[in-house]
N, C-alpha and C positions, 0 to 999 in steps of 0.2 A: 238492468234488464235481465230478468232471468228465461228459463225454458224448462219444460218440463219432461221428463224421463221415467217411464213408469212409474208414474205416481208418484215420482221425487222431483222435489222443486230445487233446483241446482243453479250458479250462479256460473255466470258465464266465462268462460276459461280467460283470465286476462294475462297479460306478458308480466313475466318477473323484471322488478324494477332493474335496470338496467346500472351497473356497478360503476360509478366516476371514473373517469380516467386520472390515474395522478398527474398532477401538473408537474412537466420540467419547465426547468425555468429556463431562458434565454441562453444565460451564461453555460448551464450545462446541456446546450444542443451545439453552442460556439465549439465546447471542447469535444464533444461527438466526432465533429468532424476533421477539427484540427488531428485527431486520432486516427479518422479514417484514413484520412491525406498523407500521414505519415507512412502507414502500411502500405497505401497505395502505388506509393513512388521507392518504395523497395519491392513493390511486384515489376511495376515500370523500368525499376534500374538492372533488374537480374535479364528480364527480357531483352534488354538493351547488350548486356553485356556487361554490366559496370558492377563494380564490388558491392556487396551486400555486406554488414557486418549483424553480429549476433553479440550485444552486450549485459553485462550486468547492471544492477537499476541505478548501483551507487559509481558507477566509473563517472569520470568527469566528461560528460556529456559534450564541454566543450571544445575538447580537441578531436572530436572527429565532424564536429557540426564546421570548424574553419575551414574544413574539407569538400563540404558539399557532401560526403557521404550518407550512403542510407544505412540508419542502424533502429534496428528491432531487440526486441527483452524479451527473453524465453522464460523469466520471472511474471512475467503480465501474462504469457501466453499462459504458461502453465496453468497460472490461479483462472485463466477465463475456461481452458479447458477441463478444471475442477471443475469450476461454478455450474458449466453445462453437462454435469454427471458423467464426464469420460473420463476423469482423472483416475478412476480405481482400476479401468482396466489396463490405463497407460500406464501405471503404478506396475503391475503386474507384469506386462509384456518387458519392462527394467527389469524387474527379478527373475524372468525367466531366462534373460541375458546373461543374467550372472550378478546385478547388483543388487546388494542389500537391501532388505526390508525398511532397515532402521537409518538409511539414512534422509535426505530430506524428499517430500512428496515432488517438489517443484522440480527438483534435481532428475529423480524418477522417470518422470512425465516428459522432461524435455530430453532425457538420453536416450527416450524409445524414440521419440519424436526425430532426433539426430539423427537414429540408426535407420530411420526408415519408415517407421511406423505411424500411419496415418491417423489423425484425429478425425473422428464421427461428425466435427461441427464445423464446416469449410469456414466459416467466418475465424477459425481460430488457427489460420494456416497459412506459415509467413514459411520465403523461398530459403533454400541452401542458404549456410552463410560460406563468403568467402573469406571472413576475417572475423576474429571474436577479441572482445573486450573485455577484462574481468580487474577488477579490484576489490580485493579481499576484507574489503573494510565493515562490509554486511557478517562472516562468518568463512571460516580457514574451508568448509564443504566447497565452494563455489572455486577454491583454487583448483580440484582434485574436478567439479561439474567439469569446467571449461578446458581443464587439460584434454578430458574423452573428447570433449566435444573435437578439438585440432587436431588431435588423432585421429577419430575416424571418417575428417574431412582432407585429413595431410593440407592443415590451412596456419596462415602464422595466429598466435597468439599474443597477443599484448597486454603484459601484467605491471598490474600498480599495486603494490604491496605497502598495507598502511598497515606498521605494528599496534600493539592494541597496546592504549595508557595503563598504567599505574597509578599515575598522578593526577590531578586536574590540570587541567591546560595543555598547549601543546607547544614543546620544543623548538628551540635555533636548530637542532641535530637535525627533530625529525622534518621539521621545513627543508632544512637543506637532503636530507635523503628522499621526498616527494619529488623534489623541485627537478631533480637530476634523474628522476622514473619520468617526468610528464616529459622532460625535454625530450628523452629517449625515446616516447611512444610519438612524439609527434617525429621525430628521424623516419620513424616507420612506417605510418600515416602519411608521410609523404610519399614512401614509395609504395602501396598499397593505392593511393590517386594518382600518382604520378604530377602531383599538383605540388607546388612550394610551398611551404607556410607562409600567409599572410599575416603578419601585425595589426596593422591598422584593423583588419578583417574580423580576426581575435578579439579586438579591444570591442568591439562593436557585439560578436557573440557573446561576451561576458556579459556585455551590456546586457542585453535579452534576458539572459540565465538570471540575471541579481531581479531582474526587472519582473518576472514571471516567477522568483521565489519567492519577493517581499508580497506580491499580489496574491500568492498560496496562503503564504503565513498570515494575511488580512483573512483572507476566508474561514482559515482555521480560529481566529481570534471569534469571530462570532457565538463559539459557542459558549462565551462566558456570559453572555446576556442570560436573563430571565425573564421569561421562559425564553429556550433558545428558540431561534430561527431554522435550527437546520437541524438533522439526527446525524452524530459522530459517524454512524455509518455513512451516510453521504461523502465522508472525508474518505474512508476507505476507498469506496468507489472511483473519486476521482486519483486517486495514488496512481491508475493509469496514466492519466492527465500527463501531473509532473514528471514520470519517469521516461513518461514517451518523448513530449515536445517539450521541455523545460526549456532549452536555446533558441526557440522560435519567439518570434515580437507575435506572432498573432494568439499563441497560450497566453501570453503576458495580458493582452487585450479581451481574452477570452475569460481569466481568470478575475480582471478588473471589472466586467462585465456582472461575473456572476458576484461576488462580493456587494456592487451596485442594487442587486435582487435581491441577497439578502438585507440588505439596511433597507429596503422597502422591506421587506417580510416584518421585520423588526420593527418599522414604526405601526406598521397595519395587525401587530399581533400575531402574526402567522406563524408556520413553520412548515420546515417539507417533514417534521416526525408525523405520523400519520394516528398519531393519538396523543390525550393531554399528557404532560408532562407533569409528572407525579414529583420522582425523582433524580436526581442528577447522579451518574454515576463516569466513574473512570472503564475503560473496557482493555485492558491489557494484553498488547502482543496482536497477533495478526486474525482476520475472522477464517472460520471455517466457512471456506467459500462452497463446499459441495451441500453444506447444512444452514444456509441461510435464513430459512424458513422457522428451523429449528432455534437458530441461534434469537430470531426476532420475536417469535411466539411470545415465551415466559416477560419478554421487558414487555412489548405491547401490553399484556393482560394487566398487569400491574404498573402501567406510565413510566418504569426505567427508561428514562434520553440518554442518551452517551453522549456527554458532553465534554468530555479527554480522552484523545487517542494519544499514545506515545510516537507511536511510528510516523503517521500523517505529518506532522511536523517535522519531523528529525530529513525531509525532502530537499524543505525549505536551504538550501547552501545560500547564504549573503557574505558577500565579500569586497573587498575596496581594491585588489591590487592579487600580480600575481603568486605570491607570498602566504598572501591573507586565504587566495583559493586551497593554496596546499593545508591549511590549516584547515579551513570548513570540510573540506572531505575526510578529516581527521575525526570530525565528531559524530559519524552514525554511532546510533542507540550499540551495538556490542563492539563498538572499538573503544570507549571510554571506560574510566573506572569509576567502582561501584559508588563513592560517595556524589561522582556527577550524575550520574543514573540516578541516584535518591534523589538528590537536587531540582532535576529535570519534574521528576513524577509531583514530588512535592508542591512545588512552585505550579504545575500545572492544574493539579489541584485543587492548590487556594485560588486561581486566578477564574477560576471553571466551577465554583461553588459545588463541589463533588461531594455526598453524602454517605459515598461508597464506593467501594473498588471490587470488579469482575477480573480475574487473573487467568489468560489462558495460560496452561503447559503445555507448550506444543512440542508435539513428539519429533516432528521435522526439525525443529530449530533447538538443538543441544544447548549452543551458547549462550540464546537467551533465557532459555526454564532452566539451564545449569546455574546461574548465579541469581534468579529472581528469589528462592525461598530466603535467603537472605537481605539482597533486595526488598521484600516486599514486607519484611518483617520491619527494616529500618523506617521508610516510608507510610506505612499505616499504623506504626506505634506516634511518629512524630506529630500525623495529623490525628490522631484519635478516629479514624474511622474504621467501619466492620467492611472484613473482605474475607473473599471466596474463591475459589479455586476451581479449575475443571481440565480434563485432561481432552484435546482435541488433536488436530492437524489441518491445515489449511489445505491441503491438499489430497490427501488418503481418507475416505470416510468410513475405513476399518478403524480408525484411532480416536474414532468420536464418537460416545453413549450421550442419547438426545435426553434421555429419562437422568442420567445422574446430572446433565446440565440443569435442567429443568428444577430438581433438587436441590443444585446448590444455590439458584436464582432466588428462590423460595425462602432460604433460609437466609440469605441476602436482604431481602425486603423484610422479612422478622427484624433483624438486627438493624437495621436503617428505621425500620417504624419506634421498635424501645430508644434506642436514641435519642429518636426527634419526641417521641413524649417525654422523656427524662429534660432534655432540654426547655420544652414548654412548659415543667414542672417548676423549673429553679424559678 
């Protein structure tokens, strides 16, 4: 039906097609909420009266969960209050305290955040802590975060200090010098609840924790299918997930859930990448959460899936005993040495049909961009594949150029295309 307007025949104004909503899947609304509930009940417990704690992502989750205590990650906070564009000024109101630019964005965010300093996005706003958790097993920054942090709350702190390998594998020595830090924080832990340690209670939380890793590590295994099921950033995403409720049975149930969704995606063809899959690539190091858009654009146009993350996986802790747990928190990604780090990426790799490797350098994180240019040399001579480089921060979006990203994406997808025709030539 048309109508007519001064002698112009015109068509009738209709609604712009309305944009799909992306589907979640089941599994990730289960872990939404497991997420919320967890915040919840440390807004609940501060109201109450009761200890709050403030931990790091890699502390062993289990000895404050046989507590009953409520503990929150100013790691998750921070990167959610990057993601929602406050990080730069949180970043700044840090250095205008007095701490440096150059050390890490998360660190930043959360010392303004400790000192008083409100974030713009209530949803990203967990109470005082009364006690802080830190093991240094992520990078030596986070001993030095969590110190400020108990100083300008005069609150105890509780430190696990894992030396970083040399060798492959982990020590009778350094078992026994873990074994004798866990025992010591749960001394503390106890008087912090005022609760005793329970055994039987323990054995049951561990339960949980192995139970809600191996259901991680299933999910992350997906991504070796072709075409995958899922985009490596989804893995990001849920890094909340495990860091928040790892000791809970209902993440465990949450996680088995969502793994269930993917193997229907998988036998139906689908995937939650929200374009076809061209090629498979590795994405190295952590995302620029304040540059999401930016970071997704160049793969979208060109079908880049990320279907190896390093970190996602390095959550997953599986263990048989309490021995075996001091070991597994032995192996995050910068407390090993460089030939397991090859090994790791390698292996991930070939299992991941990876056709190329994305290398963040992040400016926040020393440890890891300090040892990758050699890293990353050993690891993509081994596999024969083309990789690329970009300098970011997961945190500060002064540390990230979207145009030089975008650049090296491009020249990525050049050396991934010669390649695969070279290879279709033999």
């Amino acid at each position: 039906m048309t109508e007519k307007v001064e002698g112009v025949t015109q068509a009738e104004p209709t609604e712009a097609p309305k944009k799909k909503p992306k589907e979640v899947l089941p599994g990730t609304k289960a872990l939404q909420q497991v997420v919320t509930d967890v915040y919840q009940k440390a807004w609940d417990d501060h109201n109450a009266g009761k200890p709050v704690g403030w931990s790091s992502s890699k502390f062993p989750c289990e000895l404050a969960e046989v507590f009953d205590l409520a503990v929150v990650y100013p790691e998750n906070q921070a990167a959610g209050i990057a993601a929602r564009h406050d990080g730069e000024r949180m970043c700044q109101e840090a250095e205008d305290m007095g701490y440096d630019n150059d050390i890490c964005g998360y660190a930043r965010i959360s010392l303004a955040y400790s000192a008083g300093i409100e974030t713009t996005n209530e949803s990203r706003r967990v109470p005082p802590p009364d006690f802080v958790l830190c093991c240094n097993n992520i990078c030596n920054c986070m001993t030095k975060w969590y110190e400020n942090i108990a100083r300008m709350h005069n609150i105890p702190l509780i430190m696990i200090d894992v030396p970083y390998r040399d060798t492959v594998g982990v020590s009778d020595s350094n078992v026994a010098y873990l074994k004798g830090q866990f025992n010591d924080a749960i001394e503390q832990l106890e008087k912090i609840s005022g609760k005793k340690f329970d055994e039987e209670k323990f054995e049951q939380i561990c339960a949980n924790a192995n139970r809600t890793a191996k259901a991680w590590l299933k999910v992350c295994d997906y991504c070796q299918y072709e075409p995958s099921p899922m985009s490596g950033f989804d893995l990001f995403n849920h890094m909340a997930d495990i860091v928040t409720a790892r000791a809970k049975p209902r993440t465990a149930e949450a996680f088995e859930l969502l793994a269930e969704n993917l193997e229907q995606y998988r036998h139906e063809g689908k995937s939650t990448a929200p374009f076809a899959e061209n090629y498979r690539i590795l994405f190295e190091g952590i995302p620029c959460w304040p540059a999401l858009k930016d970071l997704f654009k160049p793969l979208k146009k060109d079908g880049l899936n990320v279907t190896a993350v390093v970190y996602a996986p390095a959550f997953g802790f599986v263990y048989d005993n309490f021995d075996d747990m001091c070991r597994a928190y032995c192996k995050a990604p910068n407390s090993v040495c460089l030939e397991e780090g090859v090994q790791w990426r390698a292996d991930l790799c070939k299992q991941n049909k990876v056709e190329g490797a994305l290398v963040h350098y992040n400016r926040s994180c020393k440890p890891w961009s300090g040892y990758m240019p050699e890293m990353q040399r050993r690891w993509t001579e081994q596999l024969g594949i083309p990789c690329v480089s970009f300098d970011g921060d997961p945190a500060d979006p002064r540390n990230f150029n979207a145009a030089q990203y975008e650049t090296r994406v491009q020249g990525l997808v050049e050396a991934m295309a010669e390649r695969r025709a070279a290879r279709e030539e033999q």
